[in-house]
N, C-alpha and C positions, 0 to 999 in steps of 0.2 A: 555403843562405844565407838563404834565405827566413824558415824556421823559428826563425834566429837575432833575428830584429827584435822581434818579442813578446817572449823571455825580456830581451833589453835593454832596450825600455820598461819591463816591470816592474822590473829593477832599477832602474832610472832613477828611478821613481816611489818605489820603496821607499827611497832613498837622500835623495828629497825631502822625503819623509813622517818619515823619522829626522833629519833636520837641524832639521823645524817643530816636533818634541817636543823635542829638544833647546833650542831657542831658547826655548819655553814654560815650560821648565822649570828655566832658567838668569833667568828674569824673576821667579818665582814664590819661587824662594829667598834668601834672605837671611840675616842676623844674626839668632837667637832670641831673642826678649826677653821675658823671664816666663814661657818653653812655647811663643810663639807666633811666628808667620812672621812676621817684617813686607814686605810687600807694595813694594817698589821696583825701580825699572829693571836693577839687578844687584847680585851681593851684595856689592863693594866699597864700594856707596855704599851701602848700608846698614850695613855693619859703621863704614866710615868714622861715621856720623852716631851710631852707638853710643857709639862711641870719643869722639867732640866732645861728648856727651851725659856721659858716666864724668867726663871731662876740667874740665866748665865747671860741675858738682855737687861736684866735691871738690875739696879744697884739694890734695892729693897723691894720685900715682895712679899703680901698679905695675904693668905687664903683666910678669909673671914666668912664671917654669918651676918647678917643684918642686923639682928635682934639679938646678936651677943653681946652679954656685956662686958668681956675679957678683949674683943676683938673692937670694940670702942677706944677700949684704956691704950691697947696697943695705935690704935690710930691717931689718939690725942697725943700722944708721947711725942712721934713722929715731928706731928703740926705745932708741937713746941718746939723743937730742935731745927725745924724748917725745913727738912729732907722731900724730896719727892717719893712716892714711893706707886708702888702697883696694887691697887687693892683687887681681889677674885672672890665675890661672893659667892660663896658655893652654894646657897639656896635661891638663886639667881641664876646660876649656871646649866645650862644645858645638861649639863653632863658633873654637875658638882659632887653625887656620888661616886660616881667613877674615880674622880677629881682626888675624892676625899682618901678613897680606900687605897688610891698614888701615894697620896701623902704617909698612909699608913707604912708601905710599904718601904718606903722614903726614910722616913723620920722616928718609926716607932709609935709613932700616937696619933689616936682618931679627933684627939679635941682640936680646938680652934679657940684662937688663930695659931696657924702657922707661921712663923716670921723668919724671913729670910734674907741677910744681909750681906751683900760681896758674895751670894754664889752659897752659904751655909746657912743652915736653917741654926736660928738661935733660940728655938722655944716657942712659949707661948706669949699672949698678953701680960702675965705678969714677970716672965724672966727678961721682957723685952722694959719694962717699967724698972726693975730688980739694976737690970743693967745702967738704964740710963740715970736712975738715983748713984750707982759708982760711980758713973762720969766714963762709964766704956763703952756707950752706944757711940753716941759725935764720933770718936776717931773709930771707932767701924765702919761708920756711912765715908767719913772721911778717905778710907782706906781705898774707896769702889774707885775705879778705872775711869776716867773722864766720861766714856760716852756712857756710862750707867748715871752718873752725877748731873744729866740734863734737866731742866726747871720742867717737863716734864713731866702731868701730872702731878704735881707740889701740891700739897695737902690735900686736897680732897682723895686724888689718884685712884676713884673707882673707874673700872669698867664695864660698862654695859654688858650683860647679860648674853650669851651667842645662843 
C-alpha cells in the first residue's frame, strides 16, 4: 500500500498540470482575424465581438454554409432587390464553429443562414424571403446608414475563407 501513494500523487499532479494547459490554452484562443489570435478571456467572446464588428460595418450580413439550400434562397432574394450584402461561410471559415456557436449565443439558433440587416438579425433563409414577399425587406436595406449602403460586394458579397 505504501508504494501506491507516490504513483497517486503523480497522477494527481499530472491531472493538475493537464487541467492548467488546458485553461491556458482555452484563454489564448480565439476568433482569427486577418491570420491573427485575438487575445480575450474565451473564444466565444471573441468570436461574439467579431460577429458585432461584421454586423455594425455592413448594412446586410450572411453567416451561410455553401451547400445550404436555405442560405442560397437567402442570397438570391438579396441579388434580386440588388443589395450588397457580406456573405461568412461558416464551413469555409477558420473558425466557423466558433463562429456558429456566436451566433447561437447571439440569435437563439444554430441553423443557417443567419441574416442580418441594419445591425439586427432577421432570421433565417426563409424569414428573409417571408419578408421580402411583404415588400419589408427593400426599406430595411434601405433603412442602413450610407456607409453600410456601398456597391460593395453587391451580389455575389462572399468572402474568402481566413
Amino acid at each position: 500500500m505504501f508504494h501506491l501513494r507516490p504513483r497517486f500523487h503523480w497522477f494527481l499532479s499530472f491531472c493538475c498540470f493537464w487541467s492548467m494547459l488546458s485553461r491556458i490554452g482555452a484563454a489564448w484562443s480565439g476568433c482569427r482575424r486577418m491570420g491573427n489570435f485575438t487575445s480575450t478571456a474565451g473564444p466565444s467572446t471573441a468570436c461574439v465581438q467579431y460577429v458585432q464588428e461584421l454586423v455594425s460595418q455592413n448594412c446586410v450580413v450572411i453567416f451561410s454554409k455553401t451547400t445550404c439550400p436555405y442560405c442560397k434562397m437567402a442570397k438570391k432574394v438579396f441579388n434580386e432587390i440588388g443589395a450588397s450584402y457580406k456573405v461568412i461561410e461558416l464551413d469555409e471559415h477558420n473558425d466557423g464553429r466558433r463562429l456558429q456557436e456566436a451566433l447561437v449565443q447571439m440569435t437563439g439558433a444554430r441553423t443557417v443562414p443567419r441574416v442580418f440587416v441594419n445591425g439586427n438579425c432577421i432570421g433565417g433563409g426563409s424569414d428573409t424571403k417571408q419578408l421580402h414577399q411583404q415588400g419589408k425587406l427593400r426599406p430595411l436595406v434601405e433603412q442602413c446608414a450610407p456607409c453600410c449602403s456601398s456597391a460593395e460586394g453587391s451580389g455575389s458579397g462572399h468572402e474568402p475563407a481566413k
